[in-house]
C-alpha positions in Angstrom: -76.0 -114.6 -19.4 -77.0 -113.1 -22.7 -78.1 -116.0 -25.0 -77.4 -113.6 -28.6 -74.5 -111.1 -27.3 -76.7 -108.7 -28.3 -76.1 -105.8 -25.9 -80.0 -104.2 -24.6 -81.0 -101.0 -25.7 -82.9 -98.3 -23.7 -86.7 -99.6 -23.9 -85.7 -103.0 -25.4 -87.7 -106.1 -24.1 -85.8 -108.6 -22.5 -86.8 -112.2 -22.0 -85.7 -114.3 -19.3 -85.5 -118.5 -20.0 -86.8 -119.6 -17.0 -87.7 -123.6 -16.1 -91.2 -123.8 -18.0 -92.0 -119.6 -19.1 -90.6 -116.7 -20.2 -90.1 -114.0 -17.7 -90.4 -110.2 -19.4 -88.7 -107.1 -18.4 -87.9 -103.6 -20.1 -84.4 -102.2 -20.2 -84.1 -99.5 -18.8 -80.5 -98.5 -18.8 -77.5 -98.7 -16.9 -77.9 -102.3 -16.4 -81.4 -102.0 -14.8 -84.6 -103.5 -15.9 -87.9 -102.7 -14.8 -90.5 -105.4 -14.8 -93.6 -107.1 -13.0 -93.1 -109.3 -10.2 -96.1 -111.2 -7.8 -95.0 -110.8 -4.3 -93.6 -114.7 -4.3 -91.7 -113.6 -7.1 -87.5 -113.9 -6.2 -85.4 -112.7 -8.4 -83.3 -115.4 -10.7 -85.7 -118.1 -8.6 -86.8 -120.2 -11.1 -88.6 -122.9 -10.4 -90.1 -121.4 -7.0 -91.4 -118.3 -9.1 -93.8 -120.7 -10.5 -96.0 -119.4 -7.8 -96.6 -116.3 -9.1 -99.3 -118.2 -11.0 -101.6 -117.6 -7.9 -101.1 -114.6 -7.3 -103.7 -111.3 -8.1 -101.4 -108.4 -7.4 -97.9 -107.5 -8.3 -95.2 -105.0 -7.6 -93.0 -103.1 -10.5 -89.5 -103.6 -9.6 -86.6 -102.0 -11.0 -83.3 -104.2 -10.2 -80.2 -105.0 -12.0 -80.6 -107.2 -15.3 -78.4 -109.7 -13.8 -80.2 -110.1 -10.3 -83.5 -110.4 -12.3 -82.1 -112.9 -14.3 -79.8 -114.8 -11.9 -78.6 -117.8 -13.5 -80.8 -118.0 -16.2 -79.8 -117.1 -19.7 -81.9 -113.7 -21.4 -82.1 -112.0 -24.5 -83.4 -109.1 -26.1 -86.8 -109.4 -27.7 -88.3 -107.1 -29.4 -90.1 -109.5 -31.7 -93.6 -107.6 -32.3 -91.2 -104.3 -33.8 -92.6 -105.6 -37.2 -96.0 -105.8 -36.3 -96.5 -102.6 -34.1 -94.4 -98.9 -33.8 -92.6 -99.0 -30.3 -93.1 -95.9 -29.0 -89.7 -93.7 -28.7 -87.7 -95.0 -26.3 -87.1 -92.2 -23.3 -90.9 -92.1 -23.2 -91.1 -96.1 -22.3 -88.3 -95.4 -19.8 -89.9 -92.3 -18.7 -93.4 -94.6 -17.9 -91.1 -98.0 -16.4 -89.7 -95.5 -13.8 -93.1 -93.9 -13.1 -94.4 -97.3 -12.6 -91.2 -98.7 -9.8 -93.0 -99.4 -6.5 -96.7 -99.5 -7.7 -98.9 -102.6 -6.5 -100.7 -103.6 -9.9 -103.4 -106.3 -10.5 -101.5 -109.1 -11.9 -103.1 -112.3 -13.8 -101.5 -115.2 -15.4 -103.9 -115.0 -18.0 -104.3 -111.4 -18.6 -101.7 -108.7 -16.5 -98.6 -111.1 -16.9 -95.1 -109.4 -17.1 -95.3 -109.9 -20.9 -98.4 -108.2 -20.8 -96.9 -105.3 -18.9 -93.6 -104.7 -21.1 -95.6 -105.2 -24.6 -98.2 -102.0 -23.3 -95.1 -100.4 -22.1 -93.2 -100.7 -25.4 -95.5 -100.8 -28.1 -99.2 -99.5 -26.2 -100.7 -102.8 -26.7 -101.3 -105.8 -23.7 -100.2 -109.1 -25.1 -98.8 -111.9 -23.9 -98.0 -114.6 -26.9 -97.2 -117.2 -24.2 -100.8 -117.1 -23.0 -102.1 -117.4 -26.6 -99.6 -119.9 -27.3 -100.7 -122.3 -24.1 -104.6 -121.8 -24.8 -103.9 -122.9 -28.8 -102.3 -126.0 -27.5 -104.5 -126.7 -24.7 -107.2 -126.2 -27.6 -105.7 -128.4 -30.3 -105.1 -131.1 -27.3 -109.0 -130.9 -26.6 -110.5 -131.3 -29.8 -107.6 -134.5 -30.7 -108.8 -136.1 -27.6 -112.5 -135.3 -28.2 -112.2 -136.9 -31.6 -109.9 -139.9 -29.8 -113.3 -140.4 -27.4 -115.6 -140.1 -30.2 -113.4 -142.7 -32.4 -113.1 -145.3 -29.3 -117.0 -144.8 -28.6 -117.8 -145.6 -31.9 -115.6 -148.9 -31.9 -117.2 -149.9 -28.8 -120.2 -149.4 -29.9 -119.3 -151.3 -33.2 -118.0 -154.1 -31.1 -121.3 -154.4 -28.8 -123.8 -154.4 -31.8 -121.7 -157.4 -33.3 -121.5 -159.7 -30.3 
């Protein structure tokens, strides 16, 4: 179910809400999407897709918005149109469909299914969820450094009085 009612246009990016990511795929009309998905990957799964996270290789699919997304709610994205042309539209339809049934090399990190829509739409491999979890996991790091460096100190402090 479409979180905005906004209704996708050919080559628009599509994000799926699933338990604890985003899921990506490229509209491509007709109801279809094309998108990346690790061999574990089951369509509207959730949860159990979480295992994609292992995974090094994946295959583009092209299925039905509403298999893709199952359950979970969607909306069109296109949120980097501001920052980046998209290319015209039937040419990043014309490359999904050349891609449907390839096995790609697929990282968490670095070939996600954000990665793959962003080069498809706008020629450039991003994924903002990746750089989103490394900032926190980066900001988390250098408060509990700081937190470890604080409570050696006041032990320290303690020791030399006693």
């Amino acid at each position: 179910m479409t979180l905005d009612g906004k209704q996708p246009k050919l080559g628009d990016l599509i994000e799926i809400s699933r338990y604890c990511y985003q899921h990506w795929a490229i509209y491509v009309g007709n109801g279809y999407v094309v998108h990346l998905a690790p061999p574990s990957e089951v369509a509207g799964a959730g949860v159990s897709s979480i295992m994609s996270i292992v995974a090094d290789r994946a295959i583009v699919k092209k299925e039905l918005l509403s298999v893709v997304a199952g359950g979970d709610k969607y909306r069109v994205n296109n949120k980097h149109d501001d920052k980046y042309d998209p290319l015209p539209s039937n040419k990043i339809v014309q490359q999904a469909e050349k891609m449907v049934g390839k096995e790609v090399p697929y990282s968490v990190t670095s070939d996600n299914c954000e990665h793959f829509v962003n080069t498809l739409r706008y020629g450039v491999s991003r994924s903002d969820q990746v750089t989103d979890t490394f900032t926190v996991i980066g900001t988390a790091s250098v408060v509990l450094g700081v937190a470890g460096l604080i409570g050696m100190m006041l032990y320290r402090s303690k020791r030399e009085k006693q």
